[in-house]
C-alpha positions as CSV (number, residue, x, y, z in Angstrom):
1,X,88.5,-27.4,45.3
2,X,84.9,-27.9,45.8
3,X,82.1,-26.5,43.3
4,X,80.1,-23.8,44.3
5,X,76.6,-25.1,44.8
6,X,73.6,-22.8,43.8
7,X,70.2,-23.5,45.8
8,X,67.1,-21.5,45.0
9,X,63.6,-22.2,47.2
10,X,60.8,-20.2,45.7
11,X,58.0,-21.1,48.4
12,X,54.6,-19.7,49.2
13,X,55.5,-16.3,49.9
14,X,58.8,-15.7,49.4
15,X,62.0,-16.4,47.7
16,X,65.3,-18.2,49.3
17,X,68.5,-18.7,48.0
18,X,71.8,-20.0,49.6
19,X,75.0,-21.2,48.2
20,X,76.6,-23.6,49.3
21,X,79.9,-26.3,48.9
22,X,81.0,-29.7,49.7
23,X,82.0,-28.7,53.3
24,X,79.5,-25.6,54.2
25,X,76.1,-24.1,54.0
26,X,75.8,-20.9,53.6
27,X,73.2,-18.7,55.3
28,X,70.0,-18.2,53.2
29,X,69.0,-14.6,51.9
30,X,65.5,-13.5,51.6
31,X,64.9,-12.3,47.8
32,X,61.9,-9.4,47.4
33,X,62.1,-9.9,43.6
34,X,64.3,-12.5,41.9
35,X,68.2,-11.8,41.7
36,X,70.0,-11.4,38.2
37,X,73.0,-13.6,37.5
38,X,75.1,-10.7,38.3
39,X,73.9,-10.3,41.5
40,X,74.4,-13.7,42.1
41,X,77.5,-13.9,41.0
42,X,78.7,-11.0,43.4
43,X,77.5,-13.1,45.5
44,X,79.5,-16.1,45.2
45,X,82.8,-13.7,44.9
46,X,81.7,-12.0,48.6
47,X,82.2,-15.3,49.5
48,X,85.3,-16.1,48.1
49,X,84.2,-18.9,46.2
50,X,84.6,-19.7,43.0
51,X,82.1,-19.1,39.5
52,X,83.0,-22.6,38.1
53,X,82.3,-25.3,38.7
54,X,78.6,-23.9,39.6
55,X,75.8,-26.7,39.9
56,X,72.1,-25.1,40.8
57,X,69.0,-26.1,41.6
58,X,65.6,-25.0,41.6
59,X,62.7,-25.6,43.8
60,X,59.3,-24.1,43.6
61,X,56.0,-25.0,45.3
62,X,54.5,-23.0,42.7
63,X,55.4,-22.4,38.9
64,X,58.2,-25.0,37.9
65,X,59.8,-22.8,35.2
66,X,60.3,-18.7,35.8
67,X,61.9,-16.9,32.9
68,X,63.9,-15.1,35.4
69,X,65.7,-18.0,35.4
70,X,67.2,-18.3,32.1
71,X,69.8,-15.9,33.1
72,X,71.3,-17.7,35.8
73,X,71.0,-20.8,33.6
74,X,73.3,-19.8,31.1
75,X,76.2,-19.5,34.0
76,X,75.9,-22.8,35.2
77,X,77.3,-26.0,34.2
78,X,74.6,-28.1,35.6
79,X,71.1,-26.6,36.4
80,X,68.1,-29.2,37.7
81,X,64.1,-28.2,38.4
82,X,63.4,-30.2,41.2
83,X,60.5,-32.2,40.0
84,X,58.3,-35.6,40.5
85,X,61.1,-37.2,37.7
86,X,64.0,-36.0,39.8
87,X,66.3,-38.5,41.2
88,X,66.9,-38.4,44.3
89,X,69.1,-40.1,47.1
90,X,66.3,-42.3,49.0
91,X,65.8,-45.5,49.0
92,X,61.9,-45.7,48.8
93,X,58.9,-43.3,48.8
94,X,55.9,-44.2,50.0
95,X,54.2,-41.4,48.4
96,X,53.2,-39.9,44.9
97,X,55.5,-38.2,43.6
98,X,53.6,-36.5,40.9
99,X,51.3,-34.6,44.4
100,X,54.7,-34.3,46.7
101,X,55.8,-31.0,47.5
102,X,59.0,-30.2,46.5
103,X,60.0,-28.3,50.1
104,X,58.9,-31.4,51.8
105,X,61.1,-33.9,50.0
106,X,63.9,-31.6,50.3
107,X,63.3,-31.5,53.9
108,X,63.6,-35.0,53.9
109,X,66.5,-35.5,52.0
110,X,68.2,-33.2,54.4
111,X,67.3,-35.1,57.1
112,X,68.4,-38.8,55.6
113,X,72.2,-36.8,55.6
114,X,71.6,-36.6,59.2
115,X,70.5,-38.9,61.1
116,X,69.8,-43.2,61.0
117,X,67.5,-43.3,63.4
118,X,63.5,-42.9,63.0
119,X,62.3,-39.1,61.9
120,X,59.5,-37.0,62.0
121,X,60.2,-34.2,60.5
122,X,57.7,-31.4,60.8
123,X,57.8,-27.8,58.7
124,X,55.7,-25.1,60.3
125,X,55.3,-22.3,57.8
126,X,52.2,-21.3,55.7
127,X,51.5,-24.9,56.2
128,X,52.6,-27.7,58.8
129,X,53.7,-30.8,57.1
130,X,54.2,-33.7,59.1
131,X,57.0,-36.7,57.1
132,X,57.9,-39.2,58.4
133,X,61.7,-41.4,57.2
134,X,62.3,-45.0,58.4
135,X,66.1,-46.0,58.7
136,X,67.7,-47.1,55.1
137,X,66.4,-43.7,53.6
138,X,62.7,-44.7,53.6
139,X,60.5,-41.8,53.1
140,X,56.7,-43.5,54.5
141,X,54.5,-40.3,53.4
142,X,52.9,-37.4,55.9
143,X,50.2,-35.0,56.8
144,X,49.4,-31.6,56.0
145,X,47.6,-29.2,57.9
146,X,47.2,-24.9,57.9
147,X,49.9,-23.0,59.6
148,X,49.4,-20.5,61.9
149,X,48.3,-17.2,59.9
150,X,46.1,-20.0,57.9
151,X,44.1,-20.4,60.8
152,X,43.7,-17.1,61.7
153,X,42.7,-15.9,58.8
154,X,39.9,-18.7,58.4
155,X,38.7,-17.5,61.5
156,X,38.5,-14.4,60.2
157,X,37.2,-15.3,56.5
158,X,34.5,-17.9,57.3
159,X,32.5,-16.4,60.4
160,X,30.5,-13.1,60.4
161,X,32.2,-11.6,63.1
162,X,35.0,-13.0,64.4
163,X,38.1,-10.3,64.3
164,X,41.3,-11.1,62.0
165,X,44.0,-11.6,65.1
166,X,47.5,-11.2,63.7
167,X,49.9,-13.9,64.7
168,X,52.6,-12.5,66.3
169,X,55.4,-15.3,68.3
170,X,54.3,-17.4,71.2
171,X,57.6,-15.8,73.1
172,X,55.7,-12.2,72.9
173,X,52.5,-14.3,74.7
174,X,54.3,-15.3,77.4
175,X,51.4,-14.0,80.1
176,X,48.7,-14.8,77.6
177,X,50.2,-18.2,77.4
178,X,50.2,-19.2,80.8
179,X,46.5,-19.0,80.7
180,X,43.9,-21.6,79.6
181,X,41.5,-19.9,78.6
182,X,40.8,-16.7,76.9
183,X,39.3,-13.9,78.8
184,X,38.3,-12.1,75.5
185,X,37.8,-12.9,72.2
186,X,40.7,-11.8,70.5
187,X,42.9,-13.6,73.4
188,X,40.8,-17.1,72.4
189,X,41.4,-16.9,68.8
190,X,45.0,-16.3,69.5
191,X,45.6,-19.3,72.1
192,X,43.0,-21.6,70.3
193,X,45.2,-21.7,67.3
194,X,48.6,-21.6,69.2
195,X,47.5,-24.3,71.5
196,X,46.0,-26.5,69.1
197,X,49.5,-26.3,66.9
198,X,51.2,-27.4,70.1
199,X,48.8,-30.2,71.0
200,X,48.5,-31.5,67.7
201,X,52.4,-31.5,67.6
202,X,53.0,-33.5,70.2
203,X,49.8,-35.8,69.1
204,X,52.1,-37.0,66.3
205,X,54.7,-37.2,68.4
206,X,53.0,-39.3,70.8
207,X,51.5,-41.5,68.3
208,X,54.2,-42.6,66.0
209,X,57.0,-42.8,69.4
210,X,54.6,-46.3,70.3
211,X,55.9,-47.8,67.0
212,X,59.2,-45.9,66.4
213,X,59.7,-45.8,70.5
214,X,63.6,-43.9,69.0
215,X,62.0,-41.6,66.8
216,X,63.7,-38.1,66.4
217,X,62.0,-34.7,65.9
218,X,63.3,-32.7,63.4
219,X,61.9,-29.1,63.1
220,X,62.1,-26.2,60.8
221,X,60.4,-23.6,58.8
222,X,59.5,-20.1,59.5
223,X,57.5,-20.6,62.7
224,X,59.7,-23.4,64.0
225,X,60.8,-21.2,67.2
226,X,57.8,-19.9,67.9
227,X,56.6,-23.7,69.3
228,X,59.4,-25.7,69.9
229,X,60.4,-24.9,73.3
230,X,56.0,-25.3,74.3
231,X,56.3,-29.0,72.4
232,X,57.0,-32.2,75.3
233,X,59.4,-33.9,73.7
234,X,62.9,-32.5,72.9
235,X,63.7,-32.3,69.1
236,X,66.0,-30.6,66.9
237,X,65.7,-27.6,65.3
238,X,67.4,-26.6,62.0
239,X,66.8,-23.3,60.0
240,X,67.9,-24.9,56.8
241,X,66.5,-28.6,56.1
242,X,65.1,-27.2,53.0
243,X,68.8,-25.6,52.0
244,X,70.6,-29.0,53.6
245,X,68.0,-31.7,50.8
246,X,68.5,-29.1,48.0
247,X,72.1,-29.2,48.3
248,X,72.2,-33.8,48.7
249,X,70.2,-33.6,46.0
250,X,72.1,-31.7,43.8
251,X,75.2,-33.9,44.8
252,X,73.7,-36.6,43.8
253,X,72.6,-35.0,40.7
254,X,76.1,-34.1,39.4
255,X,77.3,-37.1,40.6
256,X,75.2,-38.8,38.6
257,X,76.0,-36.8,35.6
258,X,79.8,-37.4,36.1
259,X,78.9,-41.6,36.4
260,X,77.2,-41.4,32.7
């Protein structure tokens, strides 16, 4: 029987967690305040899987170490921070590890289980990070630039009187949308940002396809469906890239463990 894998994503704003096995992926719940290890335990029995062998992993973009953790620690047989010294299944980073955010490389990771081919994979959440993986697991490095709300809310912050416009998806905008131009200020904040995500999207896009001309577009994070049907190029979109890496690269942890 295959362990029960553990898979914790504390990112900007809020907290993820998903359990998975060998065979499936779970869907991710969103976690106001952190869970105990009973709760999480209930958890795994809803699912009808079983408490041992459980293997976990951690990811934060923030604090690496959480006493809330130290609970769920002491029910696990194998527990890894994912961190710069983490091994991980990828043949080459072209990056430094010690600055790499831990959601990206997951993304990545998750990605590598996917596909061959050329990837750009692209994360629109607080921020948009743009990675891009070479065939033979070769991570090559990436952008980052603000997110949606980010923008808006520098709007806001930095001018003396331009409104804070709340973001609310591209497929509530559909008439605004259609439009070029704002006809008020509130409408040109809102399509300056969402158009400029979408044209700076398919900038990359564009750019890298002349030297990876079979490049694939991999999408996800929080604000993934509000642009990806606006982008030119089709792409895939998956909910749970960060979920997918965590999960590899807990394999290859306990593998790993089992080799030594």
């Amino acid at each position: 029987m295959s362990p029960t894998y553990l898979l914790i994503d504390q990112g900007n704003s809020r907290l993820k967690i998903a359990l998975a096995t060998d065979e499936q992926l779970y869907p991710t719940r969103l976690y106001p305040e952190p869970p105990t290890s009973d709760q999480l335990l209930k958890l795994i029995h809803t699912h009808q899987l079983p408490a041992e062998p459980l293997f976990a992993i951690y990811s934060s973009v923030g604090e690496r170490e959480a006493s809330w953790l130290n609970a769920i620690k002491s029910i696990c047989q194998l527990f890894v921070t994912l961190d710069a010294k983490t091994p991980l299944p990828l043949a080459e980073i072209q990056y430094d590890r010690q600055s790499l955010g831990v959601d990206r490389i997951a993304s990545v990771v998750g990605v590598a289980q996917l596909t061959t081919a050329p990837a750009l994979i692209i994360d629109i959440g607080t921020a948009i990070t743009y990675d891009l993986l070479l065939p033979e697991r070769r991570y090559m490095g990436g952008n980052i630039s603000p997110g949606p709300e980010l923008r808006l809310q520098a709007l806001h912050d930095y001018t003396a009187r331009l409104p804070r416009v709340p973001w609310s998806g591209i497929h509530t905008h559909l008439d605004l949308w259609q439009q070029e131009l704002g006809e008020q200020t509130d409408q040109a904040i809102w399509l300056g940002v969402a158009r400029s995500i979408v044209h700076e999207i398919d900038s990359y896009i564009e750019t890298l396809r002349r030297h990876y001309p079979s490049l694939e577009i991999w999408i996800t994070g929080g604000y993934a469906s509000d642009f990806v049907k606006w982008l030119k190029y089709p792409t895939f979109v998956k909910s749970n890239l960060v979920e997918r890496g965590l999960r590899d690269i807990l394999q290859y942890q306990v593998a790993r463990s089992c080799d030594s």
